[in-house]
C-alpha positions as CSV (number, residue, x, y, z in Angstrom):
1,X,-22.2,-57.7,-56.1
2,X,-24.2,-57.8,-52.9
3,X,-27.3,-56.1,-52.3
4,X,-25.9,-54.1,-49.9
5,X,-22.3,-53.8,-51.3
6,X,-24.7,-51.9,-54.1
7,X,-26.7,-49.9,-52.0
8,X,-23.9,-48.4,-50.6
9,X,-21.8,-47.4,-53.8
10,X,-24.7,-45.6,-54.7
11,X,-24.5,-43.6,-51.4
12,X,-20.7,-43.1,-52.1
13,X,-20.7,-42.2,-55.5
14,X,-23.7,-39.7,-55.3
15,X,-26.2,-41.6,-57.9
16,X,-28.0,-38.4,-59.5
17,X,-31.4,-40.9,-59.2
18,X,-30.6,-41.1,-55.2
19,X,-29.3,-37.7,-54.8
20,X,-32.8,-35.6,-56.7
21,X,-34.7,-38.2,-54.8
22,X,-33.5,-36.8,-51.2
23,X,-33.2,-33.5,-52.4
24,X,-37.0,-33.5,-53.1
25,X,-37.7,-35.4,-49.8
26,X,-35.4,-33.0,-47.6
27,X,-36.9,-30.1,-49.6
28,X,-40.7,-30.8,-49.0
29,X,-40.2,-32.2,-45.3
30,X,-38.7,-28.5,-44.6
31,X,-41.2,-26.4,-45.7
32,X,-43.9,-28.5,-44.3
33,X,-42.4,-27.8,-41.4
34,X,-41.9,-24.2,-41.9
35,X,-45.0,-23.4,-42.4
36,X,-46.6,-25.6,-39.8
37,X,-44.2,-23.7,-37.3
38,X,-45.2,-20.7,-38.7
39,X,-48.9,-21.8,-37.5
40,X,-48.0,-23.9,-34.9
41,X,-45.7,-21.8,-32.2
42,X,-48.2,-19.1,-31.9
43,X,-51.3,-21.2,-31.7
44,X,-49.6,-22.8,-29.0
45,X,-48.5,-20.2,-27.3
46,X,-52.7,-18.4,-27.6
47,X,-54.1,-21.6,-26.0
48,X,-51.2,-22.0,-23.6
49,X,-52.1,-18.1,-22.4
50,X,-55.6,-17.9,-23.0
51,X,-58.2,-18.6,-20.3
52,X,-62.0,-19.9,-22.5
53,X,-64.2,-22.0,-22.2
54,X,-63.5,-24.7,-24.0
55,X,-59.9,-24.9,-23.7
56,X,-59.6,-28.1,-22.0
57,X,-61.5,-29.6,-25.3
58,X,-59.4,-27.5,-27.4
59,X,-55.9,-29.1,-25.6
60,X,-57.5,-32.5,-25.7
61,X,-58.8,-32.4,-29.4
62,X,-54.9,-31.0,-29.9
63,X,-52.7,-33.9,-28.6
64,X,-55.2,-35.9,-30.1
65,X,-54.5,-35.0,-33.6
66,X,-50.8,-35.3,-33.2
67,X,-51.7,-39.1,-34.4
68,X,-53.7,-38.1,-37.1
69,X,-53.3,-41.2,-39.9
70,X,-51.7,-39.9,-42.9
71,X,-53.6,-41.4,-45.6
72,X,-56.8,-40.0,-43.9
73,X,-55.1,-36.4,-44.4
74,X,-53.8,-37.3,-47.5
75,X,-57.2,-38.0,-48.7
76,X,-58.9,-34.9,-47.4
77,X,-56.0,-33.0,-49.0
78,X,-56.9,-34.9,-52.2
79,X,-60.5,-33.9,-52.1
80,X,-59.7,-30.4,-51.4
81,X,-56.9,-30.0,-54.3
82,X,-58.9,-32.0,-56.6
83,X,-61.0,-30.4,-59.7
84,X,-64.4,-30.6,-58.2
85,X,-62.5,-29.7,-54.6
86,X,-62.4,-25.9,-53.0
87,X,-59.2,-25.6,-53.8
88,X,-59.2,-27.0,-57.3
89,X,-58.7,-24.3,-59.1
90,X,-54.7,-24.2,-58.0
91,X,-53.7,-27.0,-60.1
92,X,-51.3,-28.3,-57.6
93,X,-52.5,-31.7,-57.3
94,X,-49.5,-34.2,-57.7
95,X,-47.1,-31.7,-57.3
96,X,-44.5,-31.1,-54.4
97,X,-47.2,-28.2,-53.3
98,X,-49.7,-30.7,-52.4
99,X,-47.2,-33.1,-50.8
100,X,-45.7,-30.0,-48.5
101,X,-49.8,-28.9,-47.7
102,X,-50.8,-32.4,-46.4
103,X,-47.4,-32.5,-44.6
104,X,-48.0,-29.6,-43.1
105,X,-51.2,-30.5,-42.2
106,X,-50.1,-33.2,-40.3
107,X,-47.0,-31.4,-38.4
108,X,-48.9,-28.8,-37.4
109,X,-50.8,-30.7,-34.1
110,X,-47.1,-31.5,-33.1
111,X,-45.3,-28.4,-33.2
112,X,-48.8,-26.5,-32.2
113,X,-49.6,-29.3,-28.9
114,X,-45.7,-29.1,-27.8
115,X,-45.5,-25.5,-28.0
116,X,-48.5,-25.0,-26.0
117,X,-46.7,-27.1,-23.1
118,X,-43.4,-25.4,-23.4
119,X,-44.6,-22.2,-23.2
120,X,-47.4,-23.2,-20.3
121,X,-44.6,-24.2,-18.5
122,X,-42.5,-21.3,-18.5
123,X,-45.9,-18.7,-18.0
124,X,-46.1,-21.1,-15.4
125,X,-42.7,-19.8,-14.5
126,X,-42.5,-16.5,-15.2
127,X,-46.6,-15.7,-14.6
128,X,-45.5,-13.2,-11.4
129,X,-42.5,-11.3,-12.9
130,X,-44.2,-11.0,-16.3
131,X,-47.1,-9.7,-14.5
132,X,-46.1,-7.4,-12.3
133,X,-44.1,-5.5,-15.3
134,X,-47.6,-5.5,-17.2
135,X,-46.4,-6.7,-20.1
136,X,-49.4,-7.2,-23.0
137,X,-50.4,-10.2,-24.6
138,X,-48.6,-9.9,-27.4
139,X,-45.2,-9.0,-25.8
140,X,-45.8,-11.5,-23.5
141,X,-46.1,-14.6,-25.7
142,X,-42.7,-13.2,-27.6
143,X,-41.4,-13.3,-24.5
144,X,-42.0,-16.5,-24.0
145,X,-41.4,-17.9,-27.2
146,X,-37.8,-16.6,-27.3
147,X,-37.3,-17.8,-23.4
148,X,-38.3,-21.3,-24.9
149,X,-36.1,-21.3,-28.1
150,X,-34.6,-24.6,-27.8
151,X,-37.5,-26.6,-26.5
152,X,-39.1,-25.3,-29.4
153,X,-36.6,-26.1,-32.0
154,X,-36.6,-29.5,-30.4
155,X,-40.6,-29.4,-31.3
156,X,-39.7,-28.4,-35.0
157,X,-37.2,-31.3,-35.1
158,X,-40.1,-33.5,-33.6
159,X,-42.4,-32.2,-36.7
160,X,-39.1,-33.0,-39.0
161,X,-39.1,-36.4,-37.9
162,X,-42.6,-37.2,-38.4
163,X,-43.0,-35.6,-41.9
164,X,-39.5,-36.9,-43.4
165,X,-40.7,-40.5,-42.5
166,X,-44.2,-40.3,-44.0
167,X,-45.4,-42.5,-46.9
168,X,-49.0,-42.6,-47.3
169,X,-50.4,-39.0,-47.6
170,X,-47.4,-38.0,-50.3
171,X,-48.3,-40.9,-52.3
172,X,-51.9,-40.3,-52.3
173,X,-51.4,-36.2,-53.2
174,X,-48.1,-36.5,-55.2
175,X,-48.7,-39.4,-57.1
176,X,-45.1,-40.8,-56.8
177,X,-44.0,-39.4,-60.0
178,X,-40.6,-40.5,-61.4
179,X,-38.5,-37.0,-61.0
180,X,-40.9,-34.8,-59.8
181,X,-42.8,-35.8,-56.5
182,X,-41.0,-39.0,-55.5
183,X,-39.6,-38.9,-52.1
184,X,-37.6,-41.6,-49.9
185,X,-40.5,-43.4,-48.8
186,X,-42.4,-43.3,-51.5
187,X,-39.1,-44.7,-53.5
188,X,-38.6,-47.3,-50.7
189,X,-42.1,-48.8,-51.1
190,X,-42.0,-49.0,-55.2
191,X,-38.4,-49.9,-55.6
192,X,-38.8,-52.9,-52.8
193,X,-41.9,-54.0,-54.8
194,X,-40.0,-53.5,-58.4
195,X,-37.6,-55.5,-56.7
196,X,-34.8,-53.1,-56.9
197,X,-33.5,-53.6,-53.8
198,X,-30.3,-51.4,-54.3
199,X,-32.1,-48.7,-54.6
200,X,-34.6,-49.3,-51.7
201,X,-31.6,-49.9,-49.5
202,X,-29.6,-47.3,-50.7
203,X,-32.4,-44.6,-49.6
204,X,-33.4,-46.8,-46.5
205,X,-29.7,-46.1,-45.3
206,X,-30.1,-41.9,-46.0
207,X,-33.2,-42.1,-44.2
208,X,-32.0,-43.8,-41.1
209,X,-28.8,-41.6,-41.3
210,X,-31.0,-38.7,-40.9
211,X,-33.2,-39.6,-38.1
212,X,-30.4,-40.4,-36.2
213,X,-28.8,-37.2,-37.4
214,X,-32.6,-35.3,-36.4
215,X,-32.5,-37.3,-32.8
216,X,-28.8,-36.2,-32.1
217,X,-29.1,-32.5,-32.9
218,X,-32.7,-32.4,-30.5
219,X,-30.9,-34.4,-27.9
220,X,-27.7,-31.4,-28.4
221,X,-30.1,-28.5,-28.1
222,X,-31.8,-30.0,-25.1
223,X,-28.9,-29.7,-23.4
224,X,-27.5,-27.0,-24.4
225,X,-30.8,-25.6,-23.2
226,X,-30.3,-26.9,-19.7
227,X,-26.7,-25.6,-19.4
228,X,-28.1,-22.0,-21.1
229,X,-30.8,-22.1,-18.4
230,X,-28.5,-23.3,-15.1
């Protein structure tokens, strides 16, 4: 049978090895995300409506972490989560913790830097009206946060993106471990070099299927967006 004939019966008839190994993928690239965001929106929204001193730096040293390379954070993870590390003492070193922390890690600049310009934007905006109604800090950057809803789940779907398709800082915390912190890419890379190209395809094809599915619901909010806003 072709390579690709294979690849895709094991799409169609649900292979348990194919199936666990998205599962864990989908299932760590979420919570990275959900806890970046959970970071990310309001730390966006503080520099975005906060006057210091250095906060030109601060912006700068923030879109320039958004390419932060992910072996370099999946080492400092490492060192931090190993047994002479701070954080050693958690035992969650080549688990699906540690891969979800260092995804995290790396998400966060995203969701954090495009935040901060969505919501610049609209206090940009709304600066006068917001304003003249005195409303605090704190009210204010809800405010603005729930005015900028689907900008910012565009963001989250940015942060998706990046964290589903990431190989080299899961590997390096997770270990790759056959049914417990394997993921798509990590699969991709050792079943192409096993030479189980089946396999490698089979998860290439989910992967793809996703981003595409990632692109076309950002590109859908987007819009609706615009028409919510017009």
């Amino acid at each position: 049978m072709p390579t690709d004939a294979s690849a895709l019966d094991l799409i169609l008839r649900a292979d348990p090895a194919l199936i666990a190994i998205v599962r864990l993928s989908l299932f760590v690239s979420l919570s990275a995300v959900a806890f970046a965001a959970l970071v990310g929106i309001p730390l966006g929204a503080l520099i975005a409506l906060t006057r210091f001193p250095a906060r030109t730096t601060t912006v700068v040293v923030l879109n320039a972490l958004m390419g932060l390379p992910p072996v370099v954070v999946g080492l400092l993870v490492y060192l931090m989560l190993s047994r002479s590390g701070p954080l050693g003492d958690l035992g969650i070193l080549f688990t699906p913790a540690a891969m979800v922390m260092a995804q995290a890690i790396l998400v966060l600049p995203i969701i954090a830097a495009l935040a901060r310009q969505t919501i610049e934007d609209l206090w940009t905006e709304y600066r006068d009206e917001l304003s003249a109604m005195n409303v605090g800090p704190a009210r204010r950057i809800a405010t603005l946060i729930v005015d900028g809803r689907f900008s910012l789940v565009t963001a989250l779907l940015a942060g998706f993106g990046r964290a589903a398709a990431e190989v080299g800082a899961v590997i390096i915390v997770g270990g790759n471990i056959d049914g417990f912190t394997r993921t798509m890419t990590t699969a991709v890379a050792l079943e192409t070099s096993k030479g189980d190209l089946p396999l490698a395809i089979g998860l290439g094809l989910v992967l793809i299927a996703i981003v595409f599915v990632v692109n076309a619901l950002a590109w859908a909010i987007r819009r609706a967006g615009e028409r919510f806003a017009g």
